[in-house]
N, C-alpha and C positions, 0 to 999 in steps of 0.2 A: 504494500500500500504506500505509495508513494504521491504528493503533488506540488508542484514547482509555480514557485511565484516571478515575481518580476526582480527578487531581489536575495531571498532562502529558495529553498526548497523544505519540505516536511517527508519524511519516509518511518515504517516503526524499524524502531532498534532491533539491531542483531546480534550473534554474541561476536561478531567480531568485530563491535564496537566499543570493546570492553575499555582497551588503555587510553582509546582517545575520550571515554567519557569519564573514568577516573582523573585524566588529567584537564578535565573541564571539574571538575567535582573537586580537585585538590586546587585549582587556582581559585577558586570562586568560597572555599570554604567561609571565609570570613566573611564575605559580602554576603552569601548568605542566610546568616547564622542566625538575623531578628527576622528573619521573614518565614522559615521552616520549622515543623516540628522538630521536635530530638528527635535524632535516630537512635536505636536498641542499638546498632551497629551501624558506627560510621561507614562510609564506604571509602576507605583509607588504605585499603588493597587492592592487589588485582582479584586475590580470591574471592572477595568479599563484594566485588565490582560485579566480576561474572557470578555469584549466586545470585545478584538481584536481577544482573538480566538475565539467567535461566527463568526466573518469577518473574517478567514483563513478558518473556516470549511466549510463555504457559500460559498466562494471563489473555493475552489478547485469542489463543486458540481456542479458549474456554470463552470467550466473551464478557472477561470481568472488567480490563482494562484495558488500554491501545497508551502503550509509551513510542512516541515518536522521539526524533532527532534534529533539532532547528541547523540545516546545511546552510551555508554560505554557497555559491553556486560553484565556487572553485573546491567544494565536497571538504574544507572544513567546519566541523560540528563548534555553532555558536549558544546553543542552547539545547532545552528539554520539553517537551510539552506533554503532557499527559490527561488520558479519558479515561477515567475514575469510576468505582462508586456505579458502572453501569446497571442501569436498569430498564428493564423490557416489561411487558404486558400494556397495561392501560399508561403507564407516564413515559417506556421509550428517552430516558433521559440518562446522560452522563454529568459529572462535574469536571471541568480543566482547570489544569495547573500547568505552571509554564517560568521557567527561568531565560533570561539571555546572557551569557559573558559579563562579565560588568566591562571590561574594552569596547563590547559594540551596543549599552546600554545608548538609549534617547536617539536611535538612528529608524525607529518606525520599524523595526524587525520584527518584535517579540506580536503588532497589533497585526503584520502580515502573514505570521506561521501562524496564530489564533485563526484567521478568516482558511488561511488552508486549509488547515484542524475541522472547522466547523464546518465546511464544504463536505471534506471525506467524511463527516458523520453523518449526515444528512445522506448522504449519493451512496457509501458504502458500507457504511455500518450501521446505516437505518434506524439513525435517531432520532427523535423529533424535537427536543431539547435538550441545551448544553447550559449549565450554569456555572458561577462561581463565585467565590466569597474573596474579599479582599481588605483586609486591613483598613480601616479608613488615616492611617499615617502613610497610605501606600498610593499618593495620588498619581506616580508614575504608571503602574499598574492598571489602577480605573482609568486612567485617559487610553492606555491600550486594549482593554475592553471594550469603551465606549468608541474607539476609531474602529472595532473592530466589527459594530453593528449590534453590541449586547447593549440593553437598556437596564437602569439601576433599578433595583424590586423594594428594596429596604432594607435594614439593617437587621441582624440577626445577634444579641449580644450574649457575651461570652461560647463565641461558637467553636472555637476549636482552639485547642493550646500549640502555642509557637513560642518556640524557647522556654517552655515552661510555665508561662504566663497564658490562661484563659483569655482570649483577645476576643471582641466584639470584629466583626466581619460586614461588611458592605456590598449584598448580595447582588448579582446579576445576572441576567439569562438570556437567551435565544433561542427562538424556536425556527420550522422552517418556514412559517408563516412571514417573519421579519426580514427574511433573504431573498434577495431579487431572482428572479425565476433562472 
C-alpha cells in the first residue's frame, strides 16, 4: 500500500525498514519525548526496533493497524504515521498519529502524508472515518490536521497520558463525506 504526493510519499512499513527507523526514532528521541506516551520498551535497539515492526506488519494483516512511512521522494524516511484503534461494523473508523523529523518540521509535510493517509483509508482500507486527538499546547499539529481537511469536534479532557501526565486532547475527524470526490 503505497501513495505519492507532490512532495512525501506514504507506503506501510517493512521489516527492512528497521535501522532507518531506529535511527529516525534515536535522532528525534528528545523532541519527542512531551508529545508520546512512555514506552514499556524504548525502541533503543535494533532488536527491539524489529519486534515492533514484526507487530505493525501482523497488525495491518489482521486489520488492527496500518503503520506507514512518511518518504521524502529521494526514499529517505522523514517521519511515521499510523491507523490505530481500527474499527469496523457500524462506525468503520480509525484514529492517526503521525510524527515528522524535527529537520523537516513547518515544511507542510507531516499535513501532506495525513491527506495520503486518509485517501488510502477511504479507497483501500475502507474507512469511513479517521480521527485524532491533539494536545491543545500542540498548535503545530492542529494546523496540520486542519490543512489536512479534518475539522475540530471538541475537546476530550484528560484523554490519554503522555509523559506521564493525563493530558486533555483536542479532538478531530474526517469522514468520507468531507473529501472531494
Amino acid at each position: 500500500m503505497r501513495r505519492e504526493g507532490a512532495e512525501v510519499y506514504v507506503r506501510l512499513l517493512e521489516m527492512t525498514d528497521a535501522e532507518e527507523l531506529l535511527g529516525l526514532r534515536r535522532r528525534n528521541a528528545d523532541f519527542l519525548l512531551p508529545w508520546e506516551p512512555r514506552r514499556a520498551e524504548p525502541d533503543s535497539t535494533l532488536e527491539v526496533q524489529e519486534a515492533q515492526l514484526r507487530y505493525m506488519v501482523e497488525s495491518a494483516a489482521l486489520d488492527r493497524s496500518y503503520h506507514f512511512g512518511i518518504f521524502m521522494l529521494d526514499d529517505k524516511m522523514v517521519g511515521t504515521i499510523t491507523l490505530s484503534n481500527v474499527s469496523r461494523g457500524s462506525w468503520q473508523n480509525a484514529t492517526i498519529g503521525y510524527f515528522v523529523d524535527e529537520a523537516h518540521n513547518g515544511k507542510g509535510l507531516a499535513s501532506e502524508a495525513i491527506r495520503l493517509v486518509v485517501r488510502l483509508a477511504f479507497s483501500e482500507i475502507g474507512l469511513h472515518r479517521v480521527q485524532a486527538g491533539v494536545m491543545p499546547r500542540n498548535p503545530a499539529s492542529m494546523r496540520a490536521l486542519e490543512k489536512a481537511g479534518f475539522r475540530r469536534e471538541g475537546v476530550s479532557p484528560h484523554y490519554l497520558q503522555i509523559a506521564g501526565v493525563w493530558e486533555d486532547h483536542v479532538m478531530f475527524a474526517i469522514t468520507q463525506e468531507d473529501t472531494a470526490p
